[in-house]
N, C-alpha and C positions, 0 to 999 in steps of 0.2 A: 322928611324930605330927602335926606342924603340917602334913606334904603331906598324910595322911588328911584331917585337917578340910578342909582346902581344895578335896580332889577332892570331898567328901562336898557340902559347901557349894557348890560350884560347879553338880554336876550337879542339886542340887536347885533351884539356880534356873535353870537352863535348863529343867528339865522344867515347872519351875514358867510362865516364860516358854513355853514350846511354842516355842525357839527352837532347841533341838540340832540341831546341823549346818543350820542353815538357808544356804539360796545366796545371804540378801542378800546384796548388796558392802557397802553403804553403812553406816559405822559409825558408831557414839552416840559422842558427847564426853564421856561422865560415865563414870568407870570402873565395873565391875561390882564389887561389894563384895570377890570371894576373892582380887583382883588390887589393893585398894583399896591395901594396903603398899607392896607392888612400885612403883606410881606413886606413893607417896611416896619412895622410893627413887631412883626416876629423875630426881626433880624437882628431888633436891640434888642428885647428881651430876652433869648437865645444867648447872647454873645456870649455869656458867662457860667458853664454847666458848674453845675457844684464840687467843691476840689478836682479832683482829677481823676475823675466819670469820664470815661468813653461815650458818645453821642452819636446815635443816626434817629434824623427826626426829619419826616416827611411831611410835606399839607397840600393837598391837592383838591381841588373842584370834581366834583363825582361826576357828573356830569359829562364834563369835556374831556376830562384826564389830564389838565394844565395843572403847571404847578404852580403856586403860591409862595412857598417858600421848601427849602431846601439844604440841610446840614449835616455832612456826611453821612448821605442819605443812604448810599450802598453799603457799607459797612455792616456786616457781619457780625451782627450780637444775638448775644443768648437772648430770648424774648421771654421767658419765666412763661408764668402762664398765659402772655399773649398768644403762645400757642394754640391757645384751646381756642381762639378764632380759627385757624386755618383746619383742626377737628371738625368744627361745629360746619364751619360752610362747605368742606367736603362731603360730612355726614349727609345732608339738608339734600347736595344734589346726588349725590351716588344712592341716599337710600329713601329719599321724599320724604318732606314733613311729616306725612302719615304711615310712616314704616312704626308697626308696633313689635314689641317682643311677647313671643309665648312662653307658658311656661305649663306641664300637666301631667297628671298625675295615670297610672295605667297600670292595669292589674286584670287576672282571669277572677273575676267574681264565681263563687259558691255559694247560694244563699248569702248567710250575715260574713261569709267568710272571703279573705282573697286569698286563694290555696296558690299557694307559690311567694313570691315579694311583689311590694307593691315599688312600682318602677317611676321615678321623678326624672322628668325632663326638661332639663333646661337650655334655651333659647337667648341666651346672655342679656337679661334683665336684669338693668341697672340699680331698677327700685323696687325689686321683691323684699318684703316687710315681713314679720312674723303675723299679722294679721294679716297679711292676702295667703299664707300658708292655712291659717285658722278658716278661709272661705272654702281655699281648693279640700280640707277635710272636712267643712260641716255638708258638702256635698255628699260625702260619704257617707257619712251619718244619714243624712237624708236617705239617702238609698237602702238605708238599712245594713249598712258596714257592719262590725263590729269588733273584727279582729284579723288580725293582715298574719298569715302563719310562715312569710319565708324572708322577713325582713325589710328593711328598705333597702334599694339597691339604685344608687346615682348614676345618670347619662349621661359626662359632661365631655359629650363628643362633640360637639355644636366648635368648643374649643379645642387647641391642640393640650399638653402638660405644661405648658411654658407661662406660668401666671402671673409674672412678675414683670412689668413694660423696662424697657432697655433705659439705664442710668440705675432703676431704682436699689440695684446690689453696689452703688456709693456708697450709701448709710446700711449696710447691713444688721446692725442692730437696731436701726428707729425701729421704736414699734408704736411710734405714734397712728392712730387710725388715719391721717390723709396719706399716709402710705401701704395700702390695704391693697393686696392681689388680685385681680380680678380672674375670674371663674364663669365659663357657660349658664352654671348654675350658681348664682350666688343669694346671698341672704344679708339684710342688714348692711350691707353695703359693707358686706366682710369684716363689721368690724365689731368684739364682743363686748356688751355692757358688763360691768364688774360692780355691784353694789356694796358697798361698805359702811356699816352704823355698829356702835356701841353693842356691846355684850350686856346681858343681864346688872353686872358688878363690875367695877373695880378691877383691875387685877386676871381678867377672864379673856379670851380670846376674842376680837370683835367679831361680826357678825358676817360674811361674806358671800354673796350671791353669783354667779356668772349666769347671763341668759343670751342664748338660750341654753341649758343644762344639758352635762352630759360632754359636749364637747371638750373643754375647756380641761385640763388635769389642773387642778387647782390646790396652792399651797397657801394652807394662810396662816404666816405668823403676826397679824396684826394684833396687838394687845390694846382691851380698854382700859383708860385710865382715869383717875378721879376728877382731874381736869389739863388743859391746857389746849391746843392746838390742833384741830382735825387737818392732820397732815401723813396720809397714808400714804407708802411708796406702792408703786406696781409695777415689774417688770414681765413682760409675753416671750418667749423664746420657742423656739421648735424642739418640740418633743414627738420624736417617732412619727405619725401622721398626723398629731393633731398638736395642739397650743399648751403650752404648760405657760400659767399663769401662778406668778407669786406675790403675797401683799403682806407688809409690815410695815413698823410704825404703830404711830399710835392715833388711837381714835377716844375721844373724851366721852363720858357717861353725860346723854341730854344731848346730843349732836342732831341734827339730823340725818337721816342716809342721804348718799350723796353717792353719785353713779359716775363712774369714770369708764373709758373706752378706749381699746386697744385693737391691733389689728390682729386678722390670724393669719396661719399658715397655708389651711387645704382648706380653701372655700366646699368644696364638692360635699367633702366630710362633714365641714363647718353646717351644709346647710340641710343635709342629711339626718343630721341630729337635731337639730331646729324641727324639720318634719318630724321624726321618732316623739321628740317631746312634748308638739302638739298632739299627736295621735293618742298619747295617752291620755294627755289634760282631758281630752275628747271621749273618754271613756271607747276606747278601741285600743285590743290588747295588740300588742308586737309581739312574735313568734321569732327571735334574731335578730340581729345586728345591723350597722350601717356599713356599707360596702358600695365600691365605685363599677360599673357594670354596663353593658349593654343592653339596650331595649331591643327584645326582640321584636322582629316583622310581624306585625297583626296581631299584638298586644293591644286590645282591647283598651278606650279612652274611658278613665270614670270622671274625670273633671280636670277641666284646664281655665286656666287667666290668661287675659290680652292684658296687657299694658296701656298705660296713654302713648296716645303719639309721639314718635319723637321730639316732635314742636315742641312739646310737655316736658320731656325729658330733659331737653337742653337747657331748660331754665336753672338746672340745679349746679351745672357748668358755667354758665356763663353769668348769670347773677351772683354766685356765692362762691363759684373759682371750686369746685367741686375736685379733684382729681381721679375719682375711682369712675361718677360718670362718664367724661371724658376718656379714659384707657379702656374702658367696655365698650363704648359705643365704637373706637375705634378698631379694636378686635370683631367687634360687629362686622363694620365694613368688609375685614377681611374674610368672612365665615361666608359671607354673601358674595363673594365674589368668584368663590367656587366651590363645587360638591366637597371637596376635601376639608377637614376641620379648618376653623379660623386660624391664621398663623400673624404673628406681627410683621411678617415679611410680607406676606399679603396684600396686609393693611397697610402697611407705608408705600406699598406698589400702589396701592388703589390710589389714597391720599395723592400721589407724585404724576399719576395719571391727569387725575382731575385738575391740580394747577398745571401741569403741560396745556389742559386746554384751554389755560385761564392767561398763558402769555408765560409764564416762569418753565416754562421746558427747558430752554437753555441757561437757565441762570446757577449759577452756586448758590446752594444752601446745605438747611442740615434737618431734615422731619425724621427724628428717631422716636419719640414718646406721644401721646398724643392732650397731657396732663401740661409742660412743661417744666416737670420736677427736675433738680438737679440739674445737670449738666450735661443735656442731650441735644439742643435743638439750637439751630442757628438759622437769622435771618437778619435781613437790612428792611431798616423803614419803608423804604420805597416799597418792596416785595411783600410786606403786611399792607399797605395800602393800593395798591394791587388788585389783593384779595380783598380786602373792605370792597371796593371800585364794581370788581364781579357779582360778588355777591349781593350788591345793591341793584347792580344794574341786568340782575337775571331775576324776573317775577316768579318763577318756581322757586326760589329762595329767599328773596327779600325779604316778605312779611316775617317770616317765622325768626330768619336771623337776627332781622332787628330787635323783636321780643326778646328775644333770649341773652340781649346784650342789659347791662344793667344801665339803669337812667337816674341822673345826675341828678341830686338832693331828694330823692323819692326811692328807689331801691338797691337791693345788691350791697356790690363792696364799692358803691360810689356815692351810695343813699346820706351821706352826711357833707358831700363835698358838691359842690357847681349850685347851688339853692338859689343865688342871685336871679334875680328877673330873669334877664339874658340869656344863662343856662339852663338854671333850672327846666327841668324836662327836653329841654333842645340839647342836651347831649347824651348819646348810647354811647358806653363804651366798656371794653376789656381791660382790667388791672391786672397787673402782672409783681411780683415779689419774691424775689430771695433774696438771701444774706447779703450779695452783695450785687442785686441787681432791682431795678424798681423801672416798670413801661407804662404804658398806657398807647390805650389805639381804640379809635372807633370815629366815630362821625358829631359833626353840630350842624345842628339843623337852622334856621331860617322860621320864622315863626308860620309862614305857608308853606314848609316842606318842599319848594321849590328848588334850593338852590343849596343842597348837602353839601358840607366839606369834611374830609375825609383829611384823617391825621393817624401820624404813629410818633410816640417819641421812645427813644428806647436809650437806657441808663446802662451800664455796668461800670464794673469797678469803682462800684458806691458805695461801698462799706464804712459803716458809722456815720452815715447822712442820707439815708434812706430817704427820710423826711423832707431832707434839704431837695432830695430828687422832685419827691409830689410836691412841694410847695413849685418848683421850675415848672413841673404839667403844668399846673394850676393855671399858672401864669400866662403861660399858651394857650389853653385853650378857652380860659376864660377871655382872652385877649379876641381870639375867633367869634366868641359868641356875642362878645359885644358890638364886633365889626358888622356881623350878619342880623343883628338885633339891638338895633341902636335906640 
């Protein structure tokens, strides 16, 4: 009965207003009366951020653009990977859910021969795999390929040299793979599997794999031992063009192997030997080496890959907090925005264009990365839900945005959290996480989708209550999903 009155109350003051579904952005301070509870609601729970966390936390009606509630909403915080909201709904409209990435292979065929190098081009695809590498060659096979005599030679002009997104030379040594470089052409998501199991004996060197082979200069002083603890070290460092990989420690006789992943350096090279080493597994010889190169004019296509849609792509962003997806697709942006190679400058033009149109032209912020790793990117509540606001209220965007957001006790990095009645599934939303920051933003739905509310709450200066942060979300926005699903 209390959600009847409130739809009933609701719609008659928008209609009364002439404001239903209107495209402002720009929202009132003053709550609208059917939500008047709910921000009293918010307002005790709120009072208290955990020790002494910086706070801007917005809540607004999607719909109208009214506000709900309001806590130093303009305020200037780091948004961790809430970023990758304002990526994803720029990407969505600048390149349409159905923008795919190419990627393909080209050479002067001679009979079983391709006399010259066989030429890889890449279109900044975020999810090229070693098996979509093993398709674009058994084409060749198919064709009757059988031996490439001048090499492989990489095109990675799509992008500019610059492969590393602005923050990420903070941690110069991580060489953790969510900080992997992104490349025109890349592979694996730039980041190299390293397998490590037990040696025949005792006493013997363990066992050590890098794939895909070839790239990688690999050192292995891992020793097996009779028993104790599979606890192998592995450090990635840059070596000349390519990745030197070192592994020690010890590994116990009877272990299983166990695969660990690191990032590398030169995607282009990285993914060049990836192709070279399928082409052998493939039974087709290589005549030369891997080298970065130009495709020339009216080289000949022998097989190329389409991607899935972007739609497709964004799920590995925005459900699972991806960051190599997110910095590609953004370099995308920028590649597409003029014949000149993709530049980050570009792309943060493109990006800064598109919220201009979206109401944030005039406003202070900060869009440097498009992952938000590190210490690059600033925004206020209000200006993440904003963009929530647009991008909901623009149907060339909506559906696919939503998808790609992850949903409350069902998937993603939220799949364990909002499960209650209430929540469960009525809320999409983006997590955001660093050391000493924890956000959240996205929408709670209304069990008929009628009446979205749009939230941000953003944390910093949280260190060592991280937790204490997501337990404050929780709080809020479970507190929303109850008001709107009683």
């Amino acid at each position: 009965m209390r959600y009847l009155m409130f739809r009933s109350s609701l719609l008659l003051a928008l209609f009364g207003a002439g404001m239903l579904f209107s495209p402002e952005i720009a929202a009132q301070e003053e709550p609208t009366s059917p939500f008047a509870a709910l921000g009293q609601t918010l307002t005790k729970l709120a009072a208290q951020p955990p020790g002494k966390a910086q706070v801007s936390i917005y809540v607004a009606d999607v719909v109208t653009g009214k506000a709900i509630f309001a806590k130093s909403a303009d305020q200037l915080l780091n948004p961790a990977s809430n970023a990758k909201i304002v990526t994803a709904a720029c990407a969505l409209k600048r390149l349409g859910p159905e923008f795919r990435f190419v990627t393909s292979l080209h050479g002067r065929r001679d009979g079983a021969a391709i006399r010259g190098p066989l030429y890889f081009k890449g279109h900044g695809d975020p999810t090229l795999r070693t098996d979509d590498i093993w398709e674009l060659v058994h084409e060749l096979r198919r064709g009757g390929v059988r031996r490439i005599e001048g090499g492989v030679v990489v095109d990675d002009s799509y992008f500019d040299e610059h492969n590393l997104p602005f923050a990420y030379d903070q941690q110069p040594d991580e060489d953790a793979a969510f900080r992997a470089p992104v490349g025109a052409v890349s592979l694996n998501r730039n980041t190299l599997a390293i397998s490590i199991r037990p040696g025949p004996q005792g006493m013997r060197p363990a066992r050590v794999v890098a794939d895909p082979p070839d790239y990688a200069v690999l050192v292995n002083d891992a020793l097996t031992v009779a028993e104790g603890a599979h606890n192998p070290k592995i450090s990635a460092t840059r070596f000349e063009d390519r990745t030197r990989i070192r592994v020690w420690g010890q590994v116990p006789l009877g272990s299983r192997s166990v695969t660990y992943y690191r990032r590398i350096d030169n995607p282009s090279l990285f993914t060049g030997y990836g192709l070279k080493g399928v082409l052998k597994e493939s039974g087709i010889s290589v005549g030369g080496g891997v080298r970065v190169g130009a495709l020339p004019p009216g080289t000949p296509l022998l097989s190329e890959r389409v991607s899935k849609p972007l739609s497709s792509v964004l799920w590995a962003a925005g459900k699972i907090s991806n960051n190599f997806v997110s910095e590609m697709v953004l370099k995308v942006i920028g590649a597409e925005a003029s014949s000149a190679p993709g530049t980050w400058e570009a792309a943060i033009a493109g990006v800064k264009e598109t919220l201009a149109g979206w109401g944030l032209g005039d406003q202070p912020y900060q869009y440097r990365n498009g992952s938000g790793l590190y210490d690059a990117n600033r925004f206020s509540a209000r200006q993440l839900v904003a963009i929530l606001r647009a991008a909901y209220l623009d149907i060339t965007v909506r559906p696919e945005f939503l998808t790609q957001l992850a949903t409350g006790g069902v998937d993603g990095t939220i799949k364990v959290r909002y499960r209650d009645r209430a929540a469960m599934r009525h809320v999409r939303a983006k997590t955001g996480t660093l050391a000493d920051v924890s956000t959240l933003s996205g929408y709670v739905f209304d069990a008929g989708g009628q009446h979205p509310v749009a939230f941000s709450i953003l944390l910093n200066d949280a260190s060592g209550y991280v937790s204490s942060c997501r337990a404050y979300q929780e709080r809020l926005v479970t507190a929303i999903a109850n008001f709107l699903n009683p």
